[in-house]
PLY file of the C-alpha trace (Angstrom):
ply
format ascii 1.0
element vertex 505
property float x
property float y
property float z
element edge 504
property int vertex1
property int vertex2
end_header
13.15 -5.55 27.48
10.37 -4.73 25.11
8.90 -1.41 26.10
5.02 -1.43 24.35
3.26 -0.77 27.44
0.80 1.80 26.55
2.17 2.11 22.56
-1.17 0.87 21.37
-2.82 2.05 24.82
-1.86 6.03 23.96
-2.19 4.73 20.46
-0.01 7.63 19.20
1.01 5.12 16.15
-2.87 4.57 16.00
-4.53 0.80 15.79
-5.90 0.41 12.50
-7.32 -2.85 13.09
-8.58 -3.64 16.80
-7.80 -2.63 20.07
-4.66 -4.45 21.37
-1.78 -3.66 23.37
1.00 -3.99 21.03
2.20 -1.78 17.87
4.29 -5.16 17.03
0.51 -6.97 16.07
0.15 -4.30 13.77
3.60 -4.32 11.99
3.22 -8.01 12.02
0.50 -7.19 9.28
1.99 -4.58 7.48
5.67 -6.41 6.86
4.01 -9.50 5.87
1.86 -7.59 2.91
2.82 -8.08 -0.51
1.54 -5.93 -3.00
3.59 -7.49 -5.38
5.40 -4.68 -7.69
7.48 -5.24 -10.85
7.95 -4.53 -13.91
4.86 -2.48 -15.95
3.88 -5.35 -18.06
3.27 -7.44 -14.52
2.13 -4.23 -12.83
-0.24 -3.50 -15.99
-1.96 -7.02 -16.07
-2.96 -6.84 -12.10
-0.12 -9.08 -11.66
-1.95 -11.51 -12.85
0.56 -13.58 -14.27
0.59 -17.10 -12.18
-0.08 -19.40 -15.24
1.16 -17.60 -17.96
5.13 -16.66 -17.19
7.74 -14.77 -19.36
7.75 -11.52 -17.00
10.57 -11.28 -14.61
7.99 -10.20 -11.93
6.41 -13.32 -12.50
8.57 -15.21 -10.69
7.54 -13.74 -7.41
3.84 -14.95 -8.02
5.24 -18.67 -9.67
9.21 -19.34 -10.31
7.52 -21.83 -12.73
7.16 -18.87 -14.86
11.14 -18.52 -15.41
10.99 -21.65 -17.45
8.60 -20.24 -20.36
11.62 -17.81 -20.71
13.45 -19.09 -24.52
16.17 -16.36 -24.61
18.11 -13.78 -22.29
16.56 -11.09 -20.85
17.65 -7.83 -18.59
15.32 -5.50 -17.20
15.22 -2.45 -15.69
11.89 -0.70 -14.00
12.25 2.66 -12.22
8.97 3.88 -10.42
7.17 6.64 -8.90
4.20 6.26 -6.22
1.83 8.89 -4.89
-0.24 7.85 -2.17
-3.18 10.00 -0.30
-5.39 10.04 2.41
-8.63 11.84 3.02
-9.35 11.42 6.84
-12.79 12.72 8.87
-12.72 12.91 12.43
-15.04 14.35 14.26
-17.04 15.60 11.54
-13.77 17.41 10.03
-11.99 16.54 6.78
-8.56 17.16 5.86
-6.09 15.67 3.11
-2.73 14.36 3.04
-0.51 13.02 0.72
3.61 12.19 -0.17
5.56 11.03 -3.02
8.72 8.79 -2.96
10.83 7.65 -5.94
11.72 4.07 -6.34
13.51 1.15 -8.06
10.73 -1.52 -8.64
12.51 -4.42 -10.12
15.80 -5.25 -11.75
16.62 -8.58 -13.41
18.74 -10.83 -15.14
17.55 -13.50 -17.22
20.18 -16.58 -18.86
18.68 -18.95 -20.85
20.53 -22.18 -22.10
18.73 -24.45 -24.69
19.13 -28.16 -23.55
16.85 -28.90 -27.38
20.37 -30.48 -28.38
20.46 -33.16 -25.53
19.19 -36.67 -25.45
16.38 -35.92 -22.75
13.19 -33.52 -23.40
13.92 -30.19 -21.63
13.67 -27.71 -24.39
15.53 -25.39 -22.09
17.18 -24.41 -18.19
17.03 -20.71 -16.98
18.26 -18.86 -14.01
17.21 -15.78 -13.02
18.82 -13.25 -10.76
17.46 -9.71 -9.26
14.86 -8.32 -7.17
11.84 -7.13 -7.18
9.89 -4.47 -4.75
7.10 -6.04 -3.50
5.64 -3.64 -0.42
5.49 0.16 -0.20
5.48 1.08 3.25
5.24 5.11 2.00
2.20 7.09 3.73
1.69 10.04 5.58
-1.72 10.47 7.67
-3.13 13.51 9.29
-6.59 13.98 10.95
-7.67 16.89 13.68
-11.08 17.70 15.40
-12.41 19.32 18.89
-12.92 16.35 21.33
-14.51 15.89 24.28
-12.06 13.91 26.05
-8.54 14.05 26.28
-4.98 11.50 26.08
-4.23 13.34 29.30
-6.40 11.25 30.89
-4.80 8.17 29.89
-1.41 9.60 31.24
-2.63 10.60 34.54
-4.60 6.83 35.37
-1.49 5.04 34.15
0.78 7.20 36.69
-1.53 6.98 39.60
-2.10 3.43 39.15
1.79 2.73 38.82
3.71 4.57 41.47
3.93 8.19 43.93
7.36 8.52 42.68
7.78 10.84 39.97
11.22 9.46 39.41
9.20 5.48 39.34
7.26 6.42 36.35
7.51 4.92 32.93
10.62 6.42 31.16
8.83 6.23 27.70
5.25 7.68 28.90
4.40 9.16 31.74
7.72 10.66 33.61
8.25 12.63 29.98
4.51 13.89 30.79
5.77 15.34 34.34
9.39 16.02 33.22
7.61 18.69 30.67
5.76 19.98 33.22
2.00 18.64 31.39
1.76 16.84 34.69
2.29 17.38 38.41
2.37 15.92 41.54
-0.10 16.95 44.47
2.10 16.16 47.55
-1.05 16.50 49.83
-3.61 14.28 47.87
-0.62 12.19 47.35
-1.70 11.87 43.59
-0.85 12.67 40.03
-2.96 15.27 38.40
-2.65 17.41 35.37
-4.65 20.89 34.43
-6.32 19.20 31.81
-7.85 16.40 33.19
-9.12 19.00 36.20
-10.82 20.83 33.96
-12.63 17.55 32.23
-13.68 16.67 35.67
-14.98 20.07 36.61
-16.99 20.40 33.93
-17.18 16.94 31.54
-20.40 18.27 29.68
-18.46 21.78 28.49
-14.83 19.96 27.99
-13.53 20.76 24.83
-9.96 20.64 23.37
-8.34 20.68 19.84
-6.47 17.42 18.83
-4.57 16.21 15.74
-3.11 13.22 14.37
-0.24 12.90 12.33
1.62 9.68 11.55
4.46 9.74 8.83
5.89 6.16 7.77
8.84 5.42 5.07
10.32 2.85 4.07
9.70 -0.83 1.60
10.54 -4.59 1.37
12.58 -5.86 -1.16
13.30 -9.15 -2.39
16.77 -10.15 -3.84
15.80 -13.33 -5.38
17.98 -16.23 -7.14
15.92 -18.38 -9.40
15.86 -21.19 -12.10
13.55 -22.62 -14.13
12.48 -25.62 -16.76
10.48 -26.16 -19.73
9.81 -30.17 -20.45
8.77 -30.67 -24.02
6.62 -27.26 -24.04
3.86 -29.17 -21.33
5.78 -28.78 -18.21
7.07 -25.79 -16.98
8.68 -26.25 -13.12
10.21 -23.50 -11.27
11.84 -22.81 -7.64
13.64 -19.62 -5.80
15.37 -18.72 -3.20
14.82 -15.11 -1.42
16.58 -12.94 0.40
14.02 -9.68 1.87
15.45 -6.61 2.81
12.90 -4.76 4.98
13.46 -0.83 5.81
10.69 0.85 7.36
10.48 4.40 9.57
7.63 5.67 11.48
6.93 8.70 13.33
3.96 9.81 15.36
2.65 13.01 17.01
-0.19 13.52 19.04
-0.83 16.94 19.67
-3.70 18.96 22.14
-4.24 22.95 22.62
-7.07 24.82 23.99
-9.85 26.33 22.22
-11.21 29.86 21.89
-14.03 28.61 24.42
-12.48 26.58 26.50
-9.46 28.07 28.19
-7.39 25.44 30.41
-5.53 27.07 33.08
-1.35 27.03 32.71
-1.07 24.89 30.02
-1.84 26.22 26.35
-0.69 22.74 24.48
0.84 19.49 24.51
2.29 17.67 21.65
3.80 13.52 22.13
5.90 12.11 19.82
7.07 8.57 18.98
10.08 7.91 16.36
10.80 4.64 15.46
12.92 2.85 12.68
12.89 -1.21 11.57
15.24 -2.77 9.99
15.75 -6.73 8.49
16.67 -9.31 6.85
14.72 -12.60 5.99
14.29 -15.41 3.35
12.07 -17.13 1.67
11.59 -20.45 -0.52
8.86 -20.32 -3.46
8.08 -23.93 -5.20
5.84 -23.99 -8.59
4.66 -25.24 -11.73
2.82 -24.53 -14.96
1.14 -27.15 -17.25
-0.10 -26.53 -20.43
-2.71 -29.57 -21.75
-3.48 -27.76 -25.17
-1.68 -24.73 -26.47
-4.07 -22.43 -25.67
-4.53 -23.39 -21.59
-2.30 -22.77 -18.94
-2.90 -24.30 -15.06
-0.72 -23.24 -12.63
0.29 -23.75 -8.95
2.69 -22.32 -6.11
3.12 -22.37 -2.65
5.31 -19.66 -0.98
6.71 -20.92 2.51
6.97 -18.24 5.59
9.90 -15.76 5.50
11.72 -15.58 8.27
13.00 -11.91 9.59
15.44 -11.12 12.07
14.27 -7.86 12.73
16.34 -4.37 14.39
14.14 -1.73 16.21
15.33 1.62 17.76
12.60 3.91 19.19
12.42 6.75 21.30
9.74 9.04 22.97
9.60 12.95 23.33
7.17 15.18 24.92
6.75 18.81 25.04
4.62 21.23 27.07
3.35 24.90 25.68
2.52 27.15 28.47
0.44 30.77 29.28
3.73 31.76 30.20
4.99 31.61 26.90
7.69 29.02 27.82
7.85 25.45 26.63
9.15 22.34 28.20
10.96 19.70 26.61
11.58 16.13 27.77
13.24 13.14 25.56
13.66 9.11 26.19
16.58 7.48 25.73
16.99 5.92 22.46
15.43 1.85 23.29
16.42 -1.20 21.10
14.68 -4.29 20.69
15.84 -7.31 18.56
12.96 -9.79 17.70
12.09 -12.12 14.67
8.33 -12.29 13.11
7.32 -15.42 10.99
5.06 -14.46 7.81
2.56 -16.44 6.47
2.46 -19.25 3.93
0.78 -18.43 0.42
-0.79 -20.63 -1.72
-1.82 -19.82 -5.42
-3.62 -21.07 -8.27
-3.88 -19.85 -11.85
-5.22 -20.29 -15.30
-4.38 -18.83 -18.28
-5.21 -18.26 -22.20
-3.30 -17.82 -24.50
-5.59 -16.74 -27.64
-2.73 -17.13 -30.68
-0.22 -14.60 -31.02
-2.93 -12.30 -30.14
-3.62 -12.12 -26.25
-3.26 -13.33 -22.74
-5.63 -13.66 -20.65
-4.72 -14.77 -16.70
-6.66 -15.38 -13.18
-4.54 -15.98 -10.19
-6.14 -16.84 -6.45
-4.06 -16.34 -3.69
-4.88 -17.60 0.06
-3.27 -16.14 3.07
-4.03 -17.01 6.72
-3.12 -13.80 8.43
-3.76 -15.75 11.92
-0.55 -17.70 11.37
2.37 -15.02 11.95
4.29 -15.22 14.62
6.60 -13.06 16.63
9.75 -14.11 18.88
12.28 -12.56 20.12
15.22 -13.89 22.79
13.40 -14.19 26.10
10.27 -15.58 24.33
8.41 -12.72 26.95
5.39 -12.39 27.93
4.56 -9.32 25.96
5.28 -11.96 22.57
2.90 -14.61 23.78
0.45 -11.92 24.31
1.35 -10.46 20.72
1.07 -14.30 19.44
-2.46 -14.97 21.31
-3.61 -11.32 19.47
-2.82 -12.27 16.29
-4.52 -15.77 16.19
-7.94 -13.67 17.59
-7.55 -10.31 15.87
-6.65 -11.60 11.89
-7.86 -14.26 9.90
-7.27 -16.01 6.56
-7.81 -13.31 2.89
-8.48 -14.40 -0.20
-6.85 -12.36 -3.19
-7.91 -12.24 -6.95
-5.90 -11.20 -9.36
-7.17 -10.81 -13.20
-5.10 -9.38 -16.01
-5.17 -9.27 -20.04
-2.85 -8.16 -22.63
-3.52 -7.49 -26.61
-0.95 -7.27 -28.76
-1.38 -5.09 -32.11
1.74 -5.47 -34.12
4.53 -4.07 -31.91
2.30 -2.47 -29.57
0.58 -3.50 -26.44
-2.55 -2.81 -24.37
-2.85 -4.13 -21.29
-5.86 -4.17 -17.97
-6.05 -5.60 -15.14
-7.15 -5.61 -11.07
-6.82 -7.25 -7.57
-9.63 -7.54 -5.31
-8.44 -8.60 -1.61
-10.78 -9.34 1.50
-10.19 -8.33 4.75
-7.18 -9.82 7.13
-9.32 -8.90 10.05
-11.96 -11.12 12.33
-15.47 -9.78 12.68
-14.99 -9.90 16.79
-15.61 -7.95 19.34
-13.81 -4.44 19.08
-13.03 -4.87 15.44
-12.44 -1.25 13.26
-12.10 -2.95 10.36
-13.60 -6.01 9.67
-15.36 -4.76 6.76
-11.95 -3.98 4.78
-11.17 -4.95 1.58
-8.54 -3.85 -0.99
-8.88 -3.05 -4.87
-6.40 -2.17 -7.39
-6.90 -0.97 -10.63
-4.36 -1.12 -13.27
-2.95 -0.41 -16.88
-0.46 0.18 -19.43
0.69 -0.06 -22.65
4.28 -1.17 -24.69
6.63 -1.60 -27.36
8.19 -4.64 -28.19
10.99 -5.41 -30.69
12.64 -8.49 -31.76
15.73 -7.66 -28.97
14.17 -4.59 -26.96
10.93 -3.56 -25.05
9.80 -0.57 -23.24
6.33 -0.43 -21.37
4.48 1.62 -18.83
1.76 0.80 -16.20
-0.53 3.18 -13.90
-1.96 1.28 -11.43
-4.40 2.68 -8.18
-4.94 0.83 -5.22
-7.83 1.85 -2.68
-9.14 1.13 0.57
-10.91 2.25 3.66
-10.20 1.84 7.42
-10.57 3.32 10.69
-8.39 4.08 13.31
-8.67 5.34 17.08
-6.67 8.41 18.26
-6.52 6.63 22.06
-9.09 3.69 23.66
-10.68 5.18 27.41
-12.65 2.09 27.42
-10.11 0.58 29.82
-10.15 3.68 32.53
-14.08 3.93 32.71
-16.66 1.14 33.30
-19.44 3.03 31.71
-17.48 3.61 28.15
-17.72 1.10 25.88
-14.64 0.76 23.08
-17.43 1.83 20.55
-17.87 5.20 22.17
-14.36 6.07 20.91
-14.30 9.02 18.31
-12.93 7.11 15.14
-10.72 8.83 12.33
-12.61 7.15 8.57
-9.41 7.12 6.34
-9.91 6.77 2.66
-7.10 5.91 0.82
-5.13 5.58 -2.32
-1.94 5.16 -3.44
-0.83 5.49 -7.31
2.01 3.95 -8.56
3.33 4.82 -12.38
6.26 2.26 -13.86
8.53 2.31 -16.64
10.63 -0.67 -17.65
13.34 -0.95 -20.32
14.37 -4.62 -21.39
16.66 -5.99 -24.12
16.89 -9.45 -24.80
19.81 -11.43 -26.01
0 1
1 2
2 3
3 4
4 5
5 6
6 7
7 8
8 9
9 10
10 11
11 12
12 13
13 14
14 15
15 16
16 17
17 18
18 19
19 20
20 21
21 22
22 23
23 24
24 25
25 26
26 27
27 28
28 29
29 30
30 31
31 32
32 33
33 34
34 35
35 36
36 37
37 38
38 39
39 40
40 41
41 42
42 43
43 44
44 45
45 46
46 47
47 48
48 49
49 50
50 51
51 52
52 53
53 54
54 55
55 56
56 57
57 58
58 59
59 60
60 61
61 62
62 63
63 64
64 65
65 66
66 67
67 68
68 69
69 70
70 71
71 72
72 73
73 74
74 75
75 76
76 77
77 78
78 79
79 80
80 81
81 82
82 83
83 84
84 85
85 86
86 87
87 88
88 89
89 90
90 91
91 92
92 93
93 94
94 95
95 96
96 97
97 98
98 99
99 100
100 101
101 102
102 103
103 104
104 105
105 106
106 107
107 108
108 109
109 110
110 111
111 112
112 113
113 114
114 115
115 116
116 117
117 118
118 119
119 120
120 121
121 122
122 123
123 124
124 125
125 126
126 127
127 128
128 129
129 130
130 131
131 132
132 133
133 134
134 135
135 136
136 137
137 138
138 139
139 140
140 141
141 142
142 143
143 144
144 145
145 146
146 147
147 148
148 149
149 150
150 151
151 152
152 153
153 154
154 155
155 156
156 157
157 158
158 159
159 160
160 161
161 162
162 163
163 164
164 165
165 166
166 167
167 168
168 169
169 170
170 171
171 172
172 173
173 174
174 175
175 176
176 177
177 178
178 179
179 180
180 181
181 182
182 183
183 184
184 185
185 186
186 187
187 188
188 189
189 190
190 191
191 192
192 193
193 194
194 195
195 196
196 197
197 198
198 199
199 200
200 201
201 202
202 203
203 204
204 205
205 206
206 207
207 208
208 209
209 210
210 211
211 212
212 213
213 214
214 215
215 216
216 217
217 218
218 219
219 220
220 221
221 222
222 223
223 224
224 225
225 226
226 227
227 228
228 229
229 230
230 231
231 232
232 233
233 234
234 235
235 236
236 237
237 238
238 239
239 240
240 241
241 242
242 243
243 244
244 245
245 246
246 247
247 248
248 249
249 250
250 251
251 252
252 253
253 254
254 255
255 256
256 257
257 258
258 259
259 260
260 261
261 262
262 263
263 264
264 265
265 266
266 267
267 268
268 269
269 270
270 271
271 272
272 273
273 274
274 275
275 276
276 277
277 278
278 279
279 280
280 281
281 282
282 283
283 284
284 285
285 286
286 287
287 288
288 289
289 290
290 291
291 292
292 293
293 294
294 295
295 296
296 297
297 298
298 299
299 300
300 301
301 302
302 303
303 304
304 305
305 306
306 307
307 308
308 309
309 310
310 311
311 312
312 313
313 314
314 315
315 316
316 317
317 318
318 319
319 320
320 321
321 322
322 323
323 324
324 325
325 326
326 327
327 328
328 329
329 330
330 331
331 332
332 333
333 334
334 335
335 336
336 337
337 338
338 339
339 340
340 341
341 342
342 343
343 344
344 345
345 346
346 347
347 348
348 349
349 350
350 351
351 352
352 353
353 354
354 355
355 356
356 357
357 358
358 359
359 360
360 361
361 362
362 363
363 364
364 365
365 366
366 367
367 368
368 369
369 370
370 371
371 372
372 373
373 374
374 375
375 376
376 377
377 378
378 379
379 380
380 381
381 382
382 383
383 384
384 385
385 386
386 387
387 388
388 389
389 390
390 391
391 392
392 393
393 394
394 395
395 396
396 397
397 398
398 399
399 400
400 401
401 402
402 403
403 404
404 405
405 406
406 407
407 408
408 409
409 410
410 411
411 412
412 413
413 414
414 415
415 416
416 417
417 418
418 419
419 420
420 421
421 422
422 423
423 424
424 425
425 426
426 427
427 428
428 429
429 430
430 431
431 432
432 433
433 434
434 435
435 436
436 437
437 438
438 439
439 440
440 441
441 442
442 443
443 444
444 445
445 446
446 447
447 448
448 449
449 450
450 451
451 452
452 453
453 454
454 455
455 456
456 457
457 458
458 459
459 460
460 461
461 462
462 463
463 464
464 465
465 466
466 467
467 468
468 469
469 470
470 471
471 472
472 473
473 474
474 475
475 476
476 477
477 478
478 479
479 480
480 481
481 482
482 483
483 484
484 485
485 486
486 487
487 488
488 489
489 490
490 491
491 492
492 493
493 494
494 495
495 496
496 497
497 498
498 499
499 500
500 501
501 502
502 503
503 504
């Protein structure tokens, strides 16, 4: 059975988007981003490259691109990202930040010339590798003195749910009262905890130290098999068949002590912690074209259907209790499984491109991407996924990404610029964080390029801004409103720095 009851209700793995029930609405989002990576020429020009072709990486945007290809090609792009985050809650600021080493792309390029047969393909090419298209690398942290406490979520959920200690969620709240955080009054017949006395003692003077962290590794890689055509240098048609390979880990603490000011009686601290680890497979099927009406214009089109994931989850829960006594308490969940599939969304692109002689190449790609489409499933078809399902068609709507990108070539070496501008997935509704989000990436590089071998680098910086909640009271209290929620303002960026090596044959 899926067990998300109060995930996004503690909000331990905080909502970045909107209030909702479900941390499965939110990885919906994040596993069907594509940022796209590649090889540092692609990476370079903004991936830009829908119309223009000739880049292994450019497949992924338009398999039309494989055809423009007139001889063999292997590549090989090894990476490094660097991604921080400068978070203020409650007026405090702190940084965090993590690096990971990668393998961006590695392909395989034959080309056969058909310029010998009695039809007009000029030549058939089929491409084979794969190509890391979504860093799922970060590493949050934000702390401040609140006013109000997760405790207090804890202790309504447990009253509301049973008298039984041994009755109480094994993921949440019986890990609370295993550790000792929380207790049972046999004569009020309730659950209470120290904290949440001293809150409703004194709610004007309540203070308490909290902090935030939320680790995630992991990627999504696509294996990819492709082939492409060029007919009589006009029409270039392309198609490819992918095979994702999603890995993605994810732990969360949510930690409370006392202050100097404030002392709570028996209980110094309390820190809850959620570990969980995806795992999947899925595929995908990528259609496109490129036509060239003169020889210095380039239109192209492609439509990327859903991939489909089978997807793995094991999570499990741990809480532990810091006392005046000195002692801590520990208590642990089993570790919980949960098989489901989610359904991405289609993409559909558009491109033009220059080509200005032997000189430059100029490209503009626009992507759409209806974010309400996804869809989650798993065996039972439960409740909890048609609530997920009915989320997602509310919480996210359709983005619209622009991609722009330019090379110049000066004898052997090349200069290269480009950018992506993306609006935001979310719906301006009621209880939005982040309808206001966008995403911008800035990028460039340089190469060398003989007659049978290339090497090129790229830098490219991607920034946004969102919000997230540490916990939502606005459930437990009819005068708080979801707005008076203290909100952690996350700034962040995440560099990424290629290198590919090519020879071509």
């Amino acid at each position: 059975m899926k067990k998300i009851f109060l995930i996004f209700i503690i909000g331990l793995i905080a909502n970045t988007l909107i209030y909702s029930q479900s941390v499965y609405v939110d990885n919906a989002f994040k596993f069907s981003s594509n940022d796209y990576g590649g090889t540092a020429r692609f990476i370079g020009m903004g991936g830009a490259f829908g119309a223009l072709g000739g880049d292994f990486s450019s497949i992924a945007i338009n398999p039309a691109g494989l055809g423009v290809y007139k001889r063999s090609e292997l590549v090989f792009s090894p990476g490094m990202s660097y991604n921080s985050n400068s978070s203020t809650y409650i007026n405090n600021t702190i940084d965090d930040n993590g690096y990971a080493i990668n393998l961006n792309n590695m392909g395989l390029v034959s080309s056969y010339n058909l310029e010998n047969s009695d039809t007009r393909w000029v030549n058939f090419n089929i491409g084979v590798g794969f190509n890391r298209t979504t860093d799922l690398n970060n590493n949050i942290q934000f702390q401040g003195v609140n006013n109000t406490s997760l405790m207090e979520i804890f202790v309504s959920n447990a009253n509301a749910t049973t008298t039984n200690p041994y009755d109480l969620d094994g993921m949440y709240e019986f890990l609370i009262w295993d550790a000792y955080i929380m207790d049972f009054d046999t004569i009020a017949n309730e659950f209470y905890s120290e904290i949440t006395d001293t809150i409703f003692s004194d709610p004007a003077n309540f203070e308490i130290n909290q902090r935030k962290i939320i680790q995630t590794e992991g990627s999504i890689t696509e294996f990819s098999f492709s082939f492409g055509g060029n007919y009589a240098h006009k029409l270039y048609v392309g198609a490819s068949i992918g095979i994702t390979r999603l890995r993605y880990e994810q732990y969360a603490s949510h930690y409370e002590s006392e202050t100097p000011g404030l002392q709570i009686p028996f209980i110094n601290a309390f820190d809850f912690k959620e570990n969980s680890t995806t795992r999947g497979t899925g595929f995908i099927f990528k259609f496109g074209v490129i036509y060239k009406p003169i020889e210095s214009l380039r239109l192209g089109a492609s439509l990327h259907l859903p991939t489909f994931y089978d997807l793995d989850q094991k999570f499990y829960n741990s809480a532990t209790g810091y006392f005046d006594s000195g002692t801590s308490e520990y208590s642990r969940s089993p570790v919980q499984t949960y098989k489901y599939s989610l359904n991405t969304p289609l993409r559909a692109v558009g491109s033009v491109g220059f080509q200005i002689g032997k000189i430059a190449l100029i490209d503009v790609d626009y992507e759409y991407v209806d974010y309400s489409t996804m869809k989650l499933d798993d065996r039972d078809n439960s409740l909890d996924v048609i609530e997920d399902n009915n989320d997602i068609k509310s919480i996210f709507q359709e983005t619209h990404n622009i991609r722009a990108g330019a090379e110049f070539r000066y004898g052997t070496l090349y200069f290269r610029a480009g950018g992506r501008y993306s609006t935001s997935p979310y719906a301006d509704i009621e209880g939005a964080l982040n309808s206001d989000y966008e995403k911008i990436t800035l990028s460039g590089g340089l190469g060398y390029r003989e007659k049978n071998f290339f090497v090129d680098f790229a830098f490219a910086q991607t920034t946004y801004n969102y919000n997230m909640i540490a916990y939502d009271l606005s459930p437990y209290y009819t005068d708080f409103d979801f707005s008076d929620n203290e909100k952690a303002s996350i700034d962040h960026k995440l560099n990424n720095f290629i290198l590919t090596f090519g020879v071509k044959f």
